[in-house]
C-alpha positions as CSV (number, residue, x, y, z in Angstrom):
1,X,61.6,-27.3,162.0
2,X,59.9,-29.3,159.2
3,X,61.4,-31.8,157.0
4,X,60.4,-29.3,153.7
5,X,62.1,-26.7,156.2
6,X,65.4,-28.6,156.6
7,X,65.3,-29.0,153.3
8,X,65.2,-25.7,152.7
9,X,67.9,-25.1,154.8
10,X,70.2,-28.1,153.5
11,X,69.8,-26.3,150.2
12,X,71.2,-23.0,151.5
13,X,73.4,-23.7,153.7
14,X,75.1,-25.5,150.7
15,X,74.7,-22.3,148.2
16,X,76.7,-20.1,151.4
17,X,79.7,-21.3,149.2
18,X,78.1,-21.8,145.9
19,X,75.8,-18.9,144.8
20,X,77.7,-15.9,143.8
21,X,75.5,-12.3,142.8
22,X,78.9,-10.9,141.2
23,X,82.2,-11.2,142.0
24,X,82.8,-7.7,143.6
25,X,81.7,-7.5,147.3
26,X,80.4,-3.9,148.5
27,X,80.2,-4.8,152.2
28,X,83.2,-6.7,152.9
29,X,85.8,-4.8,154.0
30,X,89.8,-6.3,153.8
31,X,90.2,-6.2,157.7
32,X,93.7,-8.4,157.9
33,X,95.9,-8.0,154.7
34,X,98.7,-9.9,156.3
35,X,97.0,-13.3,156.7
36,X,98.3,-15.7,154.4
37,X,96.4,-19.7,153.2
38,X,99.2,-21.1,154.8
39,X,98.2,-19.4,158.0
40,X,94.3,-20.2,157.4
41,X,95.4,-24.2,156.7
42,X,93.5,-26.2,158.9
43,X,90.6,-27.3,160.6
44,X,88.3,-24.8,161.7
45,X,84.5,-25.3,163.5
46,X,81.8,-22.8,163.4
47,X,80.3,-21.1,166.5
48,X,78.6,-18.9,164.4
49,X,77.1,-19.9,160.9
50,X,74.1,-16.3,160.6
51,X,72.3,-15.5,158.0
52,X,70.6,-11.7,157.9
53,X,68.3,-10.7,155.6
54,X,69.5,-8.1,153.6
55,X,66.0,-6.3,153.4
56,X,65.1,-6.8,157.1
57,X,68.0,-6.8,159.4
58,X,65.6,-8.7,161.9
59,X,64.8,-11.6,160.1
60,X,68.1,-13.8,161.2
61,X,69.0,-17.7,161.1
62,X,71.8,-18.7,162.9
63,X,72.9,-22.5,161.9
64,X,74.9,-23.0,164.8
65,X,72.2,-22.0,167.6
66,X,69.5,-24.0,165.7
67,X,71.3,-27.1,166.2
68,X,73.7,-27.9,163.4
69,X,77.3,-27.6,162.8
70,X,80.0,-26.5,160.3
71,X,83.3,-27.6,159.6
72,X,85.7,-26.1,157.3
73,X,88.8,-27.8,156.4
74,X,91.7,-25.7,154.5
75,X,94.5,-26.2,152.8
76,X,97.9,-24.3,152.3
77,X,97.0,-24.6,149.1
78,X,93.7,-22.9,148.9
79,X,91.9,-25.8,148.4
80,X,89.0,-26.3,150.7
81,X,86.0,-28.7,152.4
82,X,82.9,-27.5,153.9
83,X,80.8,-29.9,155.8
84,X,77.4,-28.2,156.8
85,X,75.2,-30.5,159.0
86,X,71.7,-28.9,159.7
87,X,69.6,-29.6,162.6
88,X,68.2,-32.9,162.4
89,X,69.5,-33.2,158.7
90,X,72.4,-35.1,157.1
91,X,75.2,-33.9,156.4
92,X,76.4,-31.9,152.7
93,X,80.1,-31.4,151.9
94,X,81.0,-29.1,149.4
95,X,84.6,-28.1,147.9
96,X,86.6,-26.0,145.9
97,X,89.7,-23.4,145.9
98,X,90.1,-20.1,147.6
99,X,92.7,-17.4,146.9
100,X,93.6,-14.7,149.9
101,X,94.1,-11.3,148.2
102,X,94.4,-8.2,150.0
103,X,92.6,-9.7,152.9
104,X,89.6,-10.7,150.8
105,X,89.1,-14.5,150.4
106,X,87.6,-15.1,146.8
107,X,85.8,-18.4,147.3
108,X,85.1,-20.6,144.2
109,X,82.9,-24.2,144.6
110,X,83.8,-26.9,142.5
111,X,79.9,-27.4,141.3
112,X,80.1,-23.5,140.0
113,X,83.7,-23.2,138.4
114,X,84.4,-19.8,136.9
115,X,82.4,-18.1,139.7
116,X,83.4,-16.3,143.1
117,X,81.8,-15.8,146.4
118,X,84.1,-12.7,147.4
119,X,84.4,-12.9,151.6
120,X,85.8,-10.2,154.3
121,X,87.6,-12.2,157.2
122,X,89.2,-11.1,160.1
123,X,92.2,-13.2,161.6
124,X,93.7,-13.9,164.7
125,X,95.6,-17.2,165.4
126,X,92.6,-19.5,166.4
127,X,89.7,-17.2,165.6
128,X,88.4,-16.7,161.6
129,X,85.7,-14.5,161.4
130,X,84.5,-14.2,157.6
131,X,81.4,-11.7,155.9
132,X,79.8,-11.5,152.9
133,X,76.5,-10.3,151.2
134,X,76.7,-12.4,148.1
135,X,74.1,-15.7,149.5
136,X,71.0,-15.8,149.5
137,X,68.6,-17.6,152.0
138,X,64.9,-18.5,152.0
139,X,64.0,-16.5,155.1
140,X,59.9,-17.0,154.3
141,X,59.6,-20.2,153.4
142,X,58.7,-19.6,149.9
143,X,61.7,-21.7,148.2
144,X,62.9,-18.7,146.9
145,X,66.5,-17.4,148.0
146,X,66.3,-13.8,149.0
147,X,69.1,-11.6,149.9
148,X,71.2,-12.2,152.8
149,X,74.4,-10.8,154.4
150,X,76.4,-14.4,156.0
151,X,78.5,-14.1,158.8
152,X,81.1,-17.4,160.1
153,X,82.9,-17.2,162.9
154,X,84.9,-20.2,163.0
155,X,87.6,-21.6,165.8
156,X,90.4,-23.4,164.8
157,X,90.7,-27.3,166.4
């Protein structure tokens, strides 16, 4: 990858929990209702991190097989930390406050108050597997974020 590339992808990867289209979510789907931010409280590393374009299912960029990392640190309290480290890149932390309702996680960044990222997850003790279709990712190259569907899989440490 470039430098203008990682840039890119810096840029991106940071918007996964800053850019909201709306705060309704078509796709998710509230797969564990009973999951509860105390539950979610810890430390949790991505094995996957995917972007899919939303136009051509295809066209996919997966974070974690490219090279880089993700860490997300939560708190009973909803507050949160996401460190995103692309491949060859320094790394971006971003933070904010999540609320758990109904087994969707409503995600809100501190740098975009007053806006959502709405999230599907899936639960099991040491496994957190979230969805969404609200990002957006620069699949061509063209600096322009174009709809994408994110999936994280994350294990708990």
């Amino acid at each position: 990858m470039g430098s203008e590339s990682n840039k890119s992808l810096v840029a991106l990867l940071v918007a996964m929990l800053s850019m909201a289209v709306a705060v309704g979510c078509e796709d998710s789907q509230p797969l564990d209702v009973d999951a509860t931010l105390l539950a979610l409280a810890g430390t949790w590393e991505a094995s996957v991190f995917e972007y899919t374009s939303q136009v051509d299912t295809l066209q996919r960029v997966d974070l974690i097989e490219e090279g880089g990392s993700a860490t997300l640190v939560i708190s009973a309290n909803g507050a949160y930390t996401l460190t995103v480290t692309p491949p060859s890149g320094d790394p971006y932390a971003s933070s904010g406050f999540m609320i758990l309702d109904s087994g969707f996680l409503f995600v809100t960044d501190n740098d975009v108050p007053g806006q959502a990222t709405v999230y599907g997850m899936n639960f099991n003790g040491d496994t957190l597997a979230l969805a969404t279709d609200e990002v957006g990712f620069d699949f061509n190259g063209d600096s322009v974020a174009d709809p994408a569907f994110l999936e994280l899989v994350l294990e708990r440490q």
